[in-house]
N, C-alpha and C positions, 0 to 999 in steps of 0.2 A: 718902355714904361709899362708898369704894370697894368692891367684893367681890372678896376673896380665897377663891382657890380652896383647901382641904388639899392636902397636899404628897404627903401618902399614897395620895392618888386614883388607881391604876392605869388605864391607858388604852395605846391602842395606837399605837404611833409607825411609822409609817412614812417612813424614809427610802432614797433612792435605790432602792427597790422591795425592799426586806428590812423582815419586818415583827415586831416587838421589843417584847413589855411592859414596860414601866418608868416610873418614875414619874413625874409632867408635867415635861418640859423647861422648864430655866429660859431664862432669854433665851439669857447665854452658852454656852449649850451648845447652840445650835440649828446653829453653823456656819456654811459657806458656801452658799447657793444654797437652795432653796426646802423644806420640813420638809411632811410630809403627820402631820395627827392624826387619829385616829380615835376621838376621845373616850367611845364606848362610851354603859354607861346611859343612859337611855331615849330617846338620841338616834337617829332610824331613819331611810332615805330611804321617797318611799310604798310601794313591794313588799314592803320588810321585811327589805332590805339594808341592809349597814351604813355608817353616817354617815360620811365626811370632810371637814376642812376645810385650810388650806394655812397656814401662815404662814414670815416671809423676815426675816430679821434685817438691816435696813440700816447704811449709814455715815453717817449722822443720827440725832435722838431724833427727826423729827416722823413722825406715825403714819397709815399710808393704812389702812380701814376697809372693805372691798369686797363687796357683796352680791351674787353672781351671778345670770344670768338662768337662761332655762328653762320658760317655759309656764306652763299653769296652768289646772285643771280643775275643775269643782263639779256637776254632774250626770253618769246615766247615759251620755250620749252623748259626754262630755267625758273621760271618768275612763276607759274601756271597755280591755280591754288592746290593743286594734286600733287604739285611737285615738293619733296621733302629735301632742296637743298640748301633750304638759310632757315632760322629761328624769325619767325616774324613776330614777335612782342615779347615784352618782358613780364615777367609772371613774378610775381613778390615770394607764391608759396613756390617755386619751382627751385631747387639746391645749383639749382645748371646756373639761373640767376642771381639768387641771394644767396650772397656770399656767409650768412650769418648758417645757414642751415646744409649748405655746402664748404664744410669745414676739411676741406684737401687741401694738399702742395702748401701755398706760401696764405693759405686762410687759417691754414692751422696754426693757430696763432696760440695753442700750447703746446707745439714742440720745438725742443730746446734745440735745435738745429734751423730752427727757420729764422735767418736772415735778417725777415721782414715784421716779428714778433711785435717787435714794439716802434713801427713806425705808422704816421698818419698815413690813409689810404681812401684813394681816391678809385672808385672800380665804375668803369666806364662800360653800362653796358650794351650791348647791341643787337639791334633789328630793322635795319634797315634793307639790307643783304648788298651794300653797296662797302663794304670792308670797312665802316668809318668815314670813307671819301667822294661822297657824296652830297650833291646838292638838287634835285633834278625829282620831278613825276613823272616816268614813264609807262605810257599805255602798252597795253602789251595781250593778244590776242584777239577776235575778231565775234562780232554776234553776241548769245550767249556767253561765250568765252572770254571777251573781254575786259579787263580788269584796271586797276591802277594800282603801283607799287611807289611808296614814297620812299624813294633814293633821298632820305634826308640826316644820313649818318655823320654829315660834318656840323650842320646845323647846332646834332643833340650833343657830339664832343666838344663843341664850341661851347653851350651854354654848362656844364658839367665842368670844362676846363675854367672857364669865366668864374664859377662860383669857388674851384680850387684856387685861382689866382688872389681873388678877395680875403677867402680864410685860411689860406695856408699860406701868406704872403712871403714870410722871411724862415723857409727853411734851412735845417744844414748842409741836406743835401735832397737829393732828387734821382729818383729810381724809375725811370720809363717803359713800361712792358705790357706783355700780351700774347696771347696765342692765338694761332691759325688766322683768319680774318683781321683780329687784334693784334697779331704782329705786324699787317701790312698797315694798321689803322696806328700802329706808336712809332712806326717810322715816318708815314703820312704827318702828323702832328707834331712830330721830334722836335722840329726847327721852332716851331710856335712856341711850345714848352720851354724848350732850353733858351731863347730869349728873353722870355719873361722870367726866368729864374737866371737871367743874364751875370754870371761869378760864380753861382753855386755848384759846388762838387757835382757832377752826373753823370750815370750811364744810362743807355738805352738798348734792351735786349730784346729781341724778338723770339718767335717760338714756333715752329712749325711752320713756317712760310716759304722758305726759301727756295724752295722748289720752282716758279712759274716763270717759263720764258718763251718768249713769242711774241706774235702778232696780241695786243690788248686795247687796241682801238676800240672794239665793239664793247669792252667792259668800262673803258673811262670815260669814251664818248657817252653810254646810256645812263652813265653815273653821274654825268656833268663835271668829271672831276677835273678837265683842262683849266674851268673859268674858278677854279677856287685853289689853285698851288698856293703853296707859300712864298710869302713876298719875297725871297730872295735873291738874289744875282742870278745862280745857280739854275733857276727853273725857267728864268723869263724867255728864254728861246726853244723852250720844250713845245713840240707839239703833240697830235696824237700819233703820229706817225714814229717819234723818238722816245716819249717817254715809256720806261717800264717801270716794275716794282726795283729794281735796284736803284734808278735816279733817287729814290726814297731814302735810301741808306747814304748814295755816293755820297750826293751832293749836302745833307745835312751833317756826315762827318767832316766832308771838306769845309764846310763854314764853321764847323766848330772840334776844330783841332788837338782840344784838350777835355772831350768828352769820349770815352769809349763806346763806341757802337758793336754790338756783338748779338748772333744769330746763336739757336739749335734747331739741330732738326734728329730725324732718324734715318739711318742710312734706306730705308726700305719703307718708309711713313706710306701707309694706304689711303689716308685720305687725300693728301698731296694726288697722290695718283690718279685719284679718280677727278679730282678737279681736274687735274691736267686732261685726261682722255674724255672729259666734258668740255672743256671750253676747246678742243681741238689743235691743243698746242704740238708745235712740230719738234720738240724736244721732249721725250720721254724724262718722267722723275730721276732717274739714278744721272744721265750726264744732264741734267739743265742744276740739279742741283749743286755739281759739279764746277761746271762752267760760271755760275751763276757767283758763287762761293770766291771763286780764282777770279773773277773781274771786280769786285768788290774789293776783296783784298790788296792789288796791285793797284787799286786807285785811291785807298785809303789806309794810310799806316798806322791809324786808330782803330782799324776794326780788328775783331779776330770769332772764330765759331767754336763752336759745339757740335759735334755729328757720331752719334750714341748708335751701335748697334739695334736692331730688330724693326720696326714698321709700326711701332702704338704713333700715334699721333697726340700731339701736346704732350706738357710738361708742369708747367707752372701750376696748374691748377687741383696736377693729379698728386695722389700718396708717391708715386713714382719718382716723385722730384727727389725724397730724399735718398733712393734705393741705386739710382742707376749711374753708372760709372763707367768710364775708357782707362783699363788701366787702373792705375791708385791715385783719379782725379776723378775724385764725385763730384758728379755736378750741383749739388746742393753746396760742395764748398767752393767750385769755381764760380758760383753765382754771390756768394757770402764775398771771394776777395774781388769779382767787379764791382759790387755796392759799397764795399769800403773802398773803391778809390785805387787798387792795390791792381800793378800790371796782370794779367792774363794771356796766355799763348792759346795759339789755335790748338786742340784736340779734337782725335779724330781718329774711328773705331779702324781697325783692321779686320780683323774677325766680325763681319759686319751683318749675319745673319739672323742673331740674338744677340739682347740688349745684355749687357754686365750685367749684374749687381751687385750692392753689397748690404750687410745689416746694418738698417740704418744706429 
């Protein structure tokens, strides 16, 4: 059943950079161009700033779904405030954040190749550094150094999703995605999304994640993300000890069988990398992405990837999206025929030192 938010719920709207209490905008009154909310209540980025999220009223009913990236931290060494590995708050003038002034990949919303032109869009975004899947305050350092980081990234996609589920109620279809952090944050969410949009045509693609495999106790345990899975069959006998980012993919393609679930990555992604040799993972990027890829696959006949020559990290968000190619299958049209609906096979570079490309 859907969730409907009360109508009464104050929150703060930001638009065009004037910032106005009133009460949640309905669809038709969002207007032209891109709407910043600041939904307030116990939504927070980790410092203890306040939450935003974005949404854009299109000239279609089908609905795009957007998890942002941004890092992501679980120990003292990671969390520290010196340490530069997550985006801790959302900045309205920042292009990295607003999508309206960060007009790349599928924001470019005048060019005639992008997909996602004329759908409603929901951009989800984040700073919590807990991927999205987060519920948890963890302290973290000692003395002086001591800090608190609010691991509260499901919280803020929960109230952001709440408010898509109210005004985008009866779409045609449903487009789930995200990069780096935000792809592990629209596979986290997938299951919730595609319930509540329970018949509607959907895919779900992720974007530079696929890399991580290991020991992740010490990231979901400091994130709290065991006591908030989704209600599924699927997850209830997961522990910390079992679950990984692929549980994320498996088990929400197996519950929904006639959703495509599908990944990109780059054969040689540097930032995958360095996560990896940060969090200490005993599988280097090139075979966990590998491995990682082939057990997904063999467990779900709905899924299929993307894996593009060279090492840029993301896709979705960059001009690159319409440029880079395996072969004579750009992935700005293998992304065009998952959102219509339309089969997709695995690709997958050979020549995997540099990326293709082509004009767009």
């Amino acid at each position: 059943m859907k969730r409907m938010l009360l109508s009464i719920l104050m929150i703060l709207v930001v638009v065009g950079g004037s910032v106005a209490a009133q009460d949640i905008p309905a669809r038709a009154d969002l207007g032209e161009g891109w709407t910043a909310i600041s939904p307030g209540g116990e939504t927070i980025c980790s410092r203890g700033t306040p939450y935003t999220f974005y949404v854009r009223e299109g000239s279609s009913d089908n609905l795009l779904i957007e998890f942002q990236g941004g890092g992501a931290c679980w120990n003292d060494g990671t969390c520290g405030l010196s340490t530069p590995t997550f985006d801790e708050s959302v900045d309205t003038e920042d292009p990295n954040d607003n999508p309206e002034l960060g007009a790349y990949g599928i924001h470019d919303l005048e060019n005639p190749d992008n997909p996602f032109a004329d759908y409603d869009m929901v951009v989800i975004t984040y700073c919590t550094a807990d991927v999205h899947m987060g519920d948890n305050v963890a302290a973290y350092g000692e003395g002086d150094d001591a800090i608190e980081v609010y691991h509260k990234g499901n919280v803020n996609a929960t109230a952001a999703l709440d408010w898509a589920y109210a005004n985008f109620d009866e779409p045609e279809s449903v487009f789930v995605t995200g990069c780096s952090a935000g792809s592990l944050g629209a596979s986290f969410h997938a299951p919730n999304i595609l319930a509540n949009y329970d018949g509607v045509r959907a895919a779900v693609l992720g974007d530079s994640a696929g890399g991580y495999r290991g020991d992740l106790t010490d990231q979901f345990g400091t994130w709290g993300t065991l006591d908030i899975l989704p209600e599924f069959e699927g997850f209830a006998d997961e522990t910390l000890d079992t679950l990984s980012f692929n549980t994320f993919w498996i088990e929400p393609a197996l519950q929904f069988p006639d959703v495509t679930f599908a990944e990109y990555n780059t054969a040689g992604d540097e930032v995958q990398t360095f996560f990896i040799s940060l969090g200490g993972f005993a599988v280097e990027y090139p075979m966990a992405l590998e491995e990682n890829l082939s057990d997904i696959e063999a467990a779900a006949d709905n899924f299929a990837s993307y894996t593009a020559g060279g090492d840029v990290h993301c896709i979705i968000p960059a001009p690159w999206f319409y440029t880079y190619t395996v072969g004579d299958v750009r992935f700005s049209d293998w992304v065009a025929d998952l959102a219509a609906g339309e089969p997709v096979e695995t690709v997958a570079c050979t020549d995997c030192d540099v990326a293709e490309e082509v004009t767009p």
